[in-house]
C-alpha positions in Angstrom: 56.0 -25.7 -9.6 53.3 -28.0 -10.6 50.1 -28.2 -8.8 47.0 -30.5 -8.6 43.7 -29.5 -7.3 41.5 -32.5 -6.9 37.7 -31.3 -6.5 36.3 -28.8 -9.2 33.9 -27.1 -6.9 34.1 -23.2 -6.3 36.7 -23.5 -3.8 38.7 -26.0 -6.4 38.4 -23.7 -9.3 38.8 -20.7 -6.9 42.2 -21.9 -6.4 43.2 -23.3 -9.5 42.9 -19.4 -9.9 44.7 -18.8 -7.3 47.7 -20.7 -8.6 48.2 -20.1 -12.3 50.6 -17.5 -11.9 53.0 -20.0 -10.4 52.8 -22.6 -12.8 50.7 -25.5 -14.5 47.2 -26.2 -13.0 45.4 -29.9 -13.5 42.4 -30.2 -11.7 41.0 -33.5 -11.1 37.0 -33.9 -10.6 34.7 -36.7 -12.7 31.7 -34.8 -13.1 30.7 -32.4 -15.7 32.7 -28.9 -15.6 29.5 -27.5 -15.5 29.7 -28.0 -11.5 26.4 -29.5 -11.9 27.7 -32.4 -9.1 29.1 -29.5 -6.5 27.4 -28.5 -3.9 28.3 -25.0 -5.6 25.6 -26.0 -8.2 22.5 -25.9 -5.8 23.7 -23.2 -3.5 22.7 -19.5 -3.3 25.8 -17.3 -3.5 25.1 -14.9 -1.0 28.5 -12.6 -0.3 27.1 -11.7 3.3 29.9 -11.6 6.1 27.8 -9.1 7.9 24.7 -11.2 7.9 26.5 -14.0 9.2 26.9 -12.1 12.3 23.9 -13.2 13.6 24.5 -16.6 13.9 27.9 -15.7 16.5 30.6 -17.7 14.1 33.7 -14.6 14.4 35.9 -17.1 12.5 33.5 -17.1 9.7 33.4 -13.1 10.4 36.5 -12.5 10.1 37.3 -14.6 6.9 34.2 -13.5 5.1 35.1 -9.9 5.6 38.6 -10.6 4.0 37.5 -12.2 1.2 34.7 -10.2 0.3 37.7 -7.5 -0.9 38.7 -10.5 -2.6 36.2 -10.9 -4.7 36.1 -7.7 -6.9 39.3 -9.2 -8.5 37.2 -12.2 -9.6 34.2 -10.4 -10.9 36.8 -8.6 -13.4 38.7 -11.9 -14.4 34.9 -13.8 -15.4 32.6 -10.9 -16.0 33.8 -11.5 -19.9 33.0 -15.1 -19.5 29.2 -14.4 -18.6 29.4 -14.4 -14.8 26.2 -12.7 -13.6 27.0 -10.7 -10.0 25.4 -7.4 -7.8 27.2 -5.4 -5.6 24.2 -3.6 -4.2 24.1 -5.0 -0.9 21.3 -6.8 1.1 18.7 -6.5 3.3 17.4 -8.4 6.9 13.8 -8.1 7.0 11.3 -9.5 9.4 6.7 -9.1 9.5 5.7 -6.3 11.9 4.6 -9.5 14.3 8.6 -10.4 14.2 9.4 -7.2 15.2 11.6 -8.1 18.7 13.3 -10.5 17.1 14.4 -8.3 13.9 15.7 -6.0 16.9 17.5 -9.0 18.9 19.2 -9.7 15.4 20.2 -6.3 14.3 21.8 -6.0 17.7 23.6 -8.6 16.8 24.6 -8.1 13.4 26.0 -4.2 14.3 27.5 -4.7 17.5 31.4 -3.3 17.0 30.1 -2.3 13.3 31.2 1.7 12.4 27.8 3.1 12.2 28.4 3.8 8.4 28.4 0.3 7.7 24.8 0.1 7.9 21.4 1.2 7.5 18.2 1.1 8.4 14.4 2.5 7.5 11.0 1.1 5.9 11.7 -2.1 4.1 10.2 -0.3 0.9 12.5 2.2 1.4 15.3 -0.3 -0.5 13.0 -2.1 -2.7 10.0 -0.4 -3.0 8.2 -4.1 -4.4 8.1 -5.5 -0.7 4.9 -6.3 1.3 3.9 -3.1 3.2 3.6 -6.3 6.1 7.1 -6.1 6.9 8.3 -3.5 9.1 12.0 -2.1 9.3 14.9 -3.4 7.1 18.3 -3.2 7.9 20.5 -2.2 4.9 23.9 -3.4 4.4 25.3 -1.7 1.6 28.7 -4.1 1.2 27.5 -7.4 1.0 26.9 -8.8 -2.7 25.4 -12.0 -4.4 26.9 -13.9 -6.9 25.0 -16.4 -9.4 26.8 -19.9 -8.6 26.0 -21.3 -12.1 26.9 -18.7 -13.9 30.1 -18.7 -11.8 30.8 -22.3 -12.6 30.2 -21.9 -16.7 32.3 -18.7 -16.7 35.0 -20.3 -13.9 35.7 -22.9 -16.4 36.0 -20.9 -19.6 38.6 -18.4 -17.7 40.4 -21.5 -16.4 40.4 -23.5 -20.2 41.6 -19.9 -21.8 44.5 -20.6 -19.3 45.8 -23.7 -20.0 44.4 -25.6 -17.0 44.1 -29.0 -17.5 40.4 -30.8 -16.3 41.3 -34.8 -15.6 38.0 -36.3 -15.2 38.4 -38.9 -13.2 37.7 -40.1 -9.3 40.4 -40.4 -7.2 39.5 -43.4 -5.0 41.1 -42.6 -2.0 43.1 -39.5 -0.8 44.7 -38.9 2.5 47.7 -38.3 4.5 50.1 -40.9 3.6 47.9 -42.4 1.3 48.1 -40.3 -1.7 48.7 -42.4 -5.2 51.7 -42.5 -6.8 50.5 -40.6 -10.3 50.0 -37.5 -8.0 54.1 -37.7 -7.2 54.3 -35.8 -10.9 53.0 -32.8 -8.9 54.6 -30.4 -6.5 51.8 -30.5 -4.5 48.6 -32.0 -4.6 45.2 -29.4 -2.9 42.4 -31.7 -1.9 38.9 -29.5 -2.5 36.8 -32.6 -2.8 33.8 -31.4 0.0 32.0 -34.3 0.9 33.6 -36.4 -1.9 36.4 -36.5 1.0 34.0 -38.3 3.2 35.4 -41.7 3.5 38.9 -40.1 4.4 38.2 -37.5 6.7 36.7 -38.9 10.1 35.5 -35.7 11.8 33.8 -34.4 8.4 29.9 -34.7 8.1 27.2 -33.3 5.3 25.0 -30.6 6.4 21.4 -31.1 4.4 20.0 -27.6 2.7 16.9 -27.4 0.3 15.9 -24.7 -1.7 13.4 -23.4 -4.9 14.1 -21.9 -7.8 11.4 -20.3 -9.1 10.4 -17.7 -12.3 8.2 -14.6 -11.0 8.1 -12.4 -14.1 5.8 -10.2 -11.1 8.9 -9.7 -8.7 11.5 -7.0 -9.4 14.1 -7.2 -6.1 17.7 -6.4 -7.0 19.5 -7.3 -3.8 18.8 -10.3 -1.2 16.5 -10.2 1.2 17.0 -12.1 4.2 13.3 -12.6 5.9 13.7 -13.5 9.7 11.3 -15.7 11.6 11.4 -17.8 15.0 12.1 -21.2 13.6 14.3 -20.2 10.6 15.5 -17.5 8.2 14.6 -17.5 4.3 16.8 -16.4 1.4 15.3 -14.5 -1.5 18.5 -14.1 -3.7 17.6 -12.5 -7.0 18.9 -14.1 -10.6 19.0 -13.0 -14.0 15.5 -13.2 -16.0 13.5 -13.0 -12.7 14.9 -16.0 -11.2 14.9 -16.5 -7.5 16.4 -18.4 -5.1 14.7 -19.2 -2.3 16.6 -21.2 0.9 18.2 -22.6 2.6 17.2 -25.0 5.6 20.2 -26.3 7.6 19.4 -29.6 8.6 21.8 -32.3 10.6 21.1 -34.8 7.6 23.6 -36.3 4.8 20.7 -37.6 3.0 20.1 -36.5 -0.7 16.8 -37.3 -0.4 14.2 -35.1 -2.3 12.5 -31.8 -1.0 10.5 -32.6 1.8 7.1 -31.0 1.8 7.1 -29.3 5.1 10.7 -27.6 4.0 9.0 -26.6 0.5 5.9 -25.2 2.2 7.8 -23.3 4.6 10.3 -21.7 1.8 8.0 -21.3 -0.3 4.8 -19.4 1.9 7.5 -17.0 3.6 8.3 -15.8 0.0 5.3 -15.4 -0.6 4.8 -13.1 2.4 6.9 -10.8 1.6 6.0 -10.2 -1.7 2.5 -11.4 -3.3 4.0 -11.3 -7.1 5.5 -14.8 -6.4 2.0 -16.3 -5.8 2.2 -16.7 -9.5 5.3 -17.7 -9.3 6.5 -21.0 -11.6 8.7 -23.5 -9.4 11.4 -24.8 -11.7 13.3 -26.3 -9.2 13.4 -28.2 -5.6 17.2 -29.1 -4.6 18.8 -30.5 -2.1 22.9 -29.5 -2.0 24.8 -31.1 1.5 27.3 -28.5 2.8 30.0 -30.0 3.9 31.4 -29.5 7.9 33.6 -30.1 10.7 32.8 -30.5 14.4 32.5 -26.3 14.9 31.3 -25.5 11.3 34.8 -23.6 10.7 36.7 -24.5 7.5 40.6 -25.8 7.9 43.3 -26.2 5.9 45.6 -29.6 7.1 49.1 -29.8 5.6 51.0 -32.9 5.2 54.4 -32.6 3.4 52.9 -31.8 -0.2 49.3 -32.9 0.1 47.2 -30.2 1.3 43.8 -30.8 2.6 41.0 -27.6 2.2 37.9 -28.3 3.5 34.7 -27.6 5.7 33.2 -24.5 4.5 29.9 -25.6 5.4 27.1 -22.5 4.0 29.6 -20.4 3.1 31.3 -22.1 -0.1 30.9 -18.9 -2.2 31.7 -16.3 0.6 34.7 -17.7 1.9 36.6 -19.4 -1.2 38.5 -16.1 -2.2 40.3 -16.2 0.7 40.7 -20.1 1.9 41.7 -20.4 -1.2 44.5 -17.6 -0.7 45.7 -19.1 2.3 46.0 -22.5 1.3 48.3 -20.9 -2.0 50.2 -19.1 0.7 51.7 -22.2 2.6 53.1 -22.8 -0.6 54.0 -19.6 -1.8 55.0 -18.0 1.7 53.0 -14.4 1.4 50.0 -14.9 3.6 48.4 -12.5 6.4 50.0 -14.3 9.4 46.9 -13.4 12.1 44.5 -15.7 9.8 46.7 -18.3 8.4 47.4 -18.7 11.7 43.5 -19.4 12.7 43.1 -21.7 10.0 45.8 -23.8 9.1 47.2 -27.1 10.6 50.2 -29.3 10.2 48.8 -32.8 10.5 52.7 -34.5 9.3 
């Protein structure tokens, strides 16, 4: 079989991966294989099923848990190629003034959970850096971060080593029933595209984030801390050479505009909060990234004859790739776990 994947995003190269072993790869994406286009590029590549508890999606749940046991296989297939990654788990935090609503969200977050899934104690307790402000920090030891650019640079290198072929160029327009005729070369064509997909896919919208990326030569954290706080909930994801990411907001926005300065303030202060090291702190970057969504924030995969359609992963590009991925190589392949394909995939003939 012959396959095209059009998108080279992480769930695109994800699934280029996916599919080698089965035959000749050409993915299909104008922008620099760098990723720099994707919203991969700007996001923070937090490996956190558990986390995502809190916010009551069981889809996500239950696909995040899957593929995070997918994605040990991918740390050993791009580790040579420079991919920078820690499984050492991550914490929830919130200030001492937060303290019922750290409680309302580890309630959340450990309901049904075996109580060796977890831990909790002092915040300083699992990084001893952290602001003696912050009260108790719940510890879960399976999660992991990934560095997305890192990811992308090594992504590419594994997937050139293999033979895949990168077409850079845009495919106008692809649908159901309106897929060009120089894709009939290929058993089946995998549409990753995200938001590029916008103009085809009616119920498909962009979800705005902003972040900062900033060098604190002060801060030593090796895991991401997740700082809770009544109108939103920060990020600190660690990166090689004391590089941070800080983020996200969600925001019901599909502008591109530039980092607003009430988001910046707000990322930026609650970092500082935790930890007074990144008060001299050098900003090196202010992005936006839109995360592309359906109606109910749950990704899908629509099948048509041969063109496949894999998208809406909204924030969890990185966490969930591994396994949409899987599934979407399953319809073609036939080996699939039945109880999620089912949840996720749709015949749209």
């Amino acid at each position: 079989m012959k396959f095209a994947v059009v998108g080279g995003g992480v769930l695109g190269r994800t699934l280029a991966m996916e599919l080698l072993p089965y035959g000749p790869v050409d993915i299909w994406d104008p922008h620099p294989k760098n990723g720099r286009e994707s919203s991969a590029y700007q996001a923070g590549g937090m490996l956190a099923p558990y986390s995502e508890r809190e916010k009551g999606e069981p889809q996500v749940f239950a696909l995040g848990k899957a593929s995070l046991e997918l994605w040990p296989q991918l740390f050993d297939k791009l580790s040579k190629f420079g991919l920078h990654h820690q499984s050492q788990g991550s914490l929830i935090v919130a200030h001492r003034r937060d303290h019922g609503l750290w409680h309302e969200v580890r309630d959340k977050v450990c309901h049904s959970l075996p109580d060796q899934s977890f831990e909790e104690g002092p915040a300083h307790h699992y990084e001893a850096e952290l602001s003696a402000n912050l009260g108790k920090a719940l510890f879960l030891p399976q999660e992991a971060h990934v560095d997305p650019r890192s990811f992308l640079e090594a992504s590419y290198s594994f997937l050139l080593e293999h033979g895949v072929q990168w077409i850079q160029e845009r495919v106008p327009q692809l649908a159901p029933g309106n897929v060009p005729v120089l894709f009939d070369q290929y058993d089946y064509t995998f549409d990753c595209r995200g938001l590029g997909a916008l103009q085809d896919t009616e119920d498909l919208r962009g979800v705005r984030g902003e972040a900062a990326i900033v060098h604190a030569p002060q801060v030593n954290l090796h895991r991401p801390v997740r700082v809770m706080h009544p109108r939103y909930s920060l990020y600190v994801v660690p990166r090689p050479n004391n590089r941070y990411y800080l983020g996200a907001t969600q925001i019901e926005s599909s502008s591109n505009s530039p980092v607003t300065l009430r988001s910046g303030l707000e990322i930026l202060s609650a970092a500082f909060a935790i930890h007074p090291g990144f008060a001299e702190s050098h900003i090196e970057e202010l992005c936006v990234g839109l995360r592309p969504a359906f109606f109910d924030n749950n990704p899908e995969i629509r099948v048509s004859g041969r063109f496949i359609q894999v998208n809406g992963l909204f924030r969890h590009g990185f966490l969930l790739s591994p396994i949409i991925a899987h599934l979407a190589a399953a319809h073609v392949l036939g080996n699939h776990d039945q109880q999620l394909f089912d949840t996720i995939v749709k015949d749209i003939s």
